[in-house]
C-alpha positions in Angstrom: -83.7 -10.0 7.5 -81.1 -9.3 5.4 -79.5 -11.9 2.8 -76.7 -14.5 4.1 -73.5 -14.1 1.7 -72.7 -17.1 -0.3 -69.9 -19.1 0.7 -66.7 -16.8 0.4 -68.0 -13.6 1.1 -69.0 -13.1 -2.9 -72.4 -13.2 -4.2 -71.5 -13.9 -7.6 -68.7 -16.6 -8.3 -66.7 -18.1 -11.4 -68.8 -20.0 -13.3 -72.4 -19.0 -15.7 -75.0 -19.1 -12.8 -76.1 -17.1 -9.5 -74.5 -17.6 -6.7 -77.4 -19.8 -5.5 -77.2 -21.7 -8.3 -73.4 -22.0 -7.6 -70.6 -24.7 -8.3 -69.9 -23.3 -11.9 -70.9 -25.4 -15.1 -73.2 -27.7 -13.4 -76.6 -26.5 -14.8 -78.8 -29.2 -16.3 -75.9 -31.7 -17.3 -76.3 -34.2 -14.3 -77.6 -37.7 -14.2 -81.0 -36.9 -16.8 -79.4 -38.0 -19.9 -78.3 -41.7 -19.0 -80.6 -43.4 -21.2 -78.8 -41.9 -24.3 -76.3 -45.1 -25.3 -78.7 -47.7 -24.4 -79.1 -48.5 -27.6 -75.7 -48.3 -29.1 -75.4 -51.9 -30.3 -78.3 -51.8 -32.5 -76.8 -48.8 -34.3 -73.5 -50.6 -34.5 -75.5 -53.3 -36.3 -77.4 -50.9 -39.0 -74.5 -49.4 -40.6 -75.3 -47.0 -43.0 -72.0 -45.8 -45.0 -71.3 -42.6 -45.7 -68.6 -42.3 -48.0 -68.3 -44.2 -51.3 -65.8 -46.7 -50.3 -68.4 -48.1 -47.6 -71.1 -48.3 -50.2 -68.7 -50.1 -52.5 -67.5 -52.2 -49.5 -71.6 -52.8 -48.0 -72.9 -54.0 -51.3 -70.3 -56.9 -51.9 -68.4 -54.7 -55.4 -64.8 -54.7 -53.0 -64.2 -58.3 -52.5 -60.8 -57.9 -49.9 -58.7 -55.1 -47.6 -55.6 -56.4 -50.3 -58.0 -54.1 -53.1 -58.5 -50.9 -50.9 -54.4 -50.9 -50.3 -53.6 -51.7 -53.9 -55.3 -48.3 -54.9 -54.1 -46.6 -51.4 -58.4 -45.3 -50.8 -58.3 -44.0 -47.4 -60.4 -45.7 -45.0 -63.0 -43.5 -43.3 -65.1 -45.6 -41.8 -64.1 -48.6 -39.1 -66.8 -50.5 -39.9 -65.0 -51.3 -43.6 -62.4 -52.8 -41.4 -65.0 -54.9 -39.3 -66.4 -56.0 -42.1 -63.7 -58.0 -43.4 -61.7 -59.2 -40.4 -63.8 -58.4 -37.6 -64.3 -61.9 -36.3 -60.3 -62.4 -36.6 -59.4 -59.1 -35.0 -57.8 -58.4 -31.8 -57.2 -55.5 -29.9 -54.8 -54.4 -27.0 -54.5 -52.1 -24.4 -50.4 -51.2 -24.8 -51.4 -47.6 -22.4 -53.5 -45.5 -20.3 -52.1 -42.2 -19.0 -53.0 -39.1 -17.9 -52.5 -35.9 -19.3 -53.3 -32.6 -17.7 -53.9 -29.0 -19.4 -53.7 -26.1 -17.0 -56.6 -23.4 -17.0 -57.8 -20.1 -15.7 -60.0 -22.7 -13.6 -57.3 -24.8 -12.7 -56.2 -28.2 -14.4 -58.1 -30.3 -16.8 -57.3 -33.9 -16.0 -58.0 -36.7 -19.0 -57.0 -40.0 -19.5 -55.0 -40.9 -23.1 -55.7 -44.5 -24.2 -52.8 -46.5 -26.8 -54.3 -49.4 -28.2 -53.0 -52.0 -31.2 -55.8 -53.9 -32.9 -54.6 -56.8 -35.6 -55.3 -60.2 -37.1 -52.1 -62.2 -36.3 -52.1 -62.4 -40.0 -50.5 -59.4 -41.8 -52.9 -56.3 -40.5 -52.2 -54.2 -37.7 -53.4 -50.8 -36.5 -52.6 -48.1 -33.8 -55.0 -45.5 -32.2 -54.4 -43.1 -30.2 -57.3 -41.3 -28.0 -57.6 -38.6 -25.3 -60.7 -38.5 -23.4 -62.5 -37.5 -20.0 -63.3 -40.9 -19.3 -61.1 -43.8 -19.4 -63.6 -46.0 -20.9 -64.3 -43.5 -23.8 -60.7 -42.8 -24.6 -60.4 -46.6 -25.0 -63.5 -47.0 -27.6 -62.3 -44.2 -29.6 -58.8 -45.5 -29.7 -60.0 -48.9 -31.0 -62.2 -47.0 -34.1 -59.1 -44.7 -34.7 -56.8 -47.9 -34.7 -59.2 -49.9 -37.4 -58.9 -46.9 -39.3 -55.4 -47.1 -39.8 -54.7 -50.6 -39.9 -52.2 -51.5 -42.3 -51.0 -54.1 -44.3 -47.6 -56.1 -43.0 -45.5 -57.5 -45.7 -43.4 -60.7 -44.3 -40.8 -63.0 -45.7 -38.1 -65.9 -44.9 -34.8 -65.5 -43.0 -33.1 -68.7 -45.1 -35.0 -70.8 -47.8 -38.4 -70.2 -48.4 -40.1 -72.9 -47.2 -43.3 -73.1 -45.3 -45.6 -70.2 -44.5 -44.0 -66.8 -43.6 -42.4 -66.1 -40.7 -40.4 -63.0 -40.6 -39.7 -59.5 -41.8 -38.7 -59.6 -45.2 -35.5 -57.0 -44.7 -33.9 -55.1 -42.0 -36.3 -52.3 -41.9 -36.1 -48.7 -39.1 -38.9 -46.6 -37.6 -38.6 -43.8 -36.0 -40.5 -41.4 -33.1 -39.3 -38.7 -31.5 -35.7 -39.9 -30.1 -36.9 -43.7 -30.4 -35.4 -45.6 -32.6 -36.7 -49.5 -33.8 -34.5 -52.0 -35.9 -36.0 -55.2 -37.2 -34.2 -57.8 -38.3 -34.9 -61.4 -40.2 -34.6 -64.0 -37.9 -34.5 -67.8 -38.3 -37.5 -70.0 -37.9 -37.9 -71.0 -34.5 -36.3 -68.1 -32.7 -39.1 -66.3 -31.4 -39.6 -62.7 -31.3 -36.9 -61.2 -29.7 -38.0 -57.5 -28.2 -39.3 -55.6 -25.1 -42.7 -55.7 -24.0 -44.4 -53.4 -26.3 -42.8 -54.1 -29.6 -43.0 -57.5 -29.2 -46.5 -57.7 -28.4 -46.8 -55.1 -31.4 -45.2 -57.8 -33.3 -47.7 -60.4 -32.7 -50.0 -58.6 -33.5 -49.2 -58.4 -37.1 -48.6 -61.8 -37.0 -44.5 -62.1 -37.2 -43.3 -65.5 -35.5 -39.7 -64.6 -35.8 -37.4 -61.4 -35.8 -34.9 -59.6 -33.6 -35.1 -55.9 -32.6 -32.3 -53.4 -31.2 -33.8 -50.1 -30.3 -32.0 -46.8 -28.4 -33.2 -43.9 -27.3 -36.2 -42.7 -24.3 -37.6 -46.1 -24.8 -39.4 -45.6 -21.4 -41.7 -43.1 -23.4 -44.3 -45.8 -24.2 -46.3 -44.0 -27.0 -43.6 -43.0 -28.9 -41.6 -47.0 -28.4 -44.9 -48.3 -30.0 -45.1 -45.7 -32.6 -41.6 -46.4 -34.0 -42.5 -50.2 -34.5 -45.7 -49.5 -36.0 -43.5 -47.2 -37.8 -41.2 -49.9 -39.0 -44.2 -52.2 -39.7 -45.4 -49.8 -42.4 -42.2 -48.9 -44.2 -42.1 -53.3 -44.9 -44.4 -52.5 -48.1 -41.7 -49.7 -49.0 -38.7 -52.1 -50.2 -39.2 -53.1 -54.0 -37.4 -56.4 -53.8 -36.9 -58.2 -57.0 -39.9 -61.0 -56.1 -41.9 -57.9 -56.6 -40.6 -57.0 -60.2 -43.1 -58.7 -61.7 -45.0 -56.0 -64.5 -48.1 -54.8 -62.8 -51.5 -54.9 -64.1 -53.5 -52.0 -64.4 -56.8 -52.0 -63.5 -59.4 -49.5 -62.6 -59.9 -48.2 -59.5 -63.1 -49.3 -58.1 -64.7 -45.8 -57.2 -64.0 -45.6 -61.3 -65.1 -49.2 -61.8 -68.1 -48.8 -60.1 -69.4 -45.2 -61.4 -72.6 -46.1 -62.5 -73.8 -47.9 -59.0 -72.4 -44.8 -57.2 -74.3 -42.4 -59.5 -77.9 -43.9 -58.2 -79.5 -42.0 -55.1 -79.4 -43.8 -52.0 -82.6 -43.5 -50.3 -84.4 -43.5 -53.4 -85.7 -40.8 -55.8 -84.1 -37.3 -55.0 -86.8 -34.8 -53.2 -88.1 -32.4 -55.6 -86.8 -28.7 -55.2 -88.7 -26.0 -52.8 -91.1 -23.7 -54.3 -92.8 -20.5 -53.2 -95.6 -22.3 -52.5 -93.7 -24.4 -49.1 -92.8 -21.5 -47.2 -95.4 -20.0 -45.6 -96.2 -15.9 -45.3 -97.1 -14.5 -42.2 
């Protein structure tokens, strides 16, 4: 008897296998490899840093966030940011959408994930993440976000008196055609915005402050990256409370040369001789 055709008349299809074996990529990548983040917690838990900042940050040397911004280090690691407002920080979902890249194959469908993480006290980050899986693109966009949280100056609309509560001056972001305006607002007025900025707001802890915005505000990630926009440029107003002479200090990479010099993980492996490689 002779052979039955695959399905479609072609005994070869797109794709790496036989035509038995069929159905493209499949191969080994099914269900096997479940087990593989079962113990993800536990690794959260045992963090070993890998740049210097973390080592710095681990062993106690960098004593606030305030010292890593006054010397603009760049965070690398999310777990710098955990470590001194993790039980304090929040994080929100602003977004999920889907995105689609068109193939030889056909379309490649994945889900993009906005989230803002922040304090309610002067720190706020936004991450942006694309990924197959909704629940991925989420994680990733909350380690993204920790990385570039950032520091939120804030002031007094009148007489300063009390805590905080506002932006300090009328400050713009920008993304794309969108177009945010903050402005100082008396205490007790509430933050007045849309949706996202608002809840943007919150999250870097402003009680009080209008907004006027124009442009495609309908285009969610770029609305929330103008006021996370604004939010940064608060630092970049020298007002004359900030005339003060600074201080200079070491940088703590600098500071700290000496601890930084050690090894790790103890005394550094002796170089390879002749002798380890074996002859065959």
């Amino acid at each position: 008897m002779s052979e039955q055709p695959t399905r479609g008349g072609f005994q070869r299809g797109f794709g790496r296998g036989d035509g038995d074996r069929g159905r493209g990529r499949g191969g080994d990548r099914g269900r096997g490899g479940r087990g593989r983040g079962r113990g993800r917690k536990d690794e959260e838990e045992k963090w070993v840093p890998a740049t210097k900042l973390g080592r710095l940050v681990q062993q106690g040397k960098i004593k606030s966030l305030e010292q890593i911004y006054l010397f603009s280090m760049p965070v690398k690691e999310y777990q710098i940011i955990d470590y001194f407002l993790g039980a304090t920080l929040k994080d929100e979902v602003m977004q999920i959408m889907s995105v689609q890249k068109q193939t030889r194959a056909g379309a490649i469908n994945r889900f993009k994930a906005f989230v803002i993480v922040g304090d309610l006290n002067g720190h706020c980050g936004l991450g942006v993440k694309c990924s197959k899986e909704v629940a991925t693109a989420i994680r990733g966009s909350i380690i993204l976000a920790k990385m570039a949280c950032i520091p939120v100056r804030r002031g007094y609309w009148g007489n300063k008196i009390g805590k905080v509560h506002t932006v300090p001056t009328k400050i713009t972001g920008k993304c794309g055609s969108v177009v945010v305006r903050l402005v100082p607002a008396p205490r007790g007025a509430g933050i007045v915005a849309a949706r996202v900025p608002k809840k943007v707001l919150q999250m870097a802890g402003i009680d009080d402050c209008y907004t006027a915005s124009r442009g495609h505000r309908r285009t969610l990630g770029n609305f929330v990256k103008a006021t996370f926009a604004a939010l940064r440029n608060t630092y970049g107003f020298l007002s004359p409370d900030l005339w003060r002479p600074t201080k200079y200090s070491m940088a703590p990479v600098q500071e700290f040369t000496d601890f930084l010099a050690k090894p790790t993980y103890g005394a550094p492996k002796p170089a390879p001789t002749a002798d380890d490689f074996p002859t065959y």
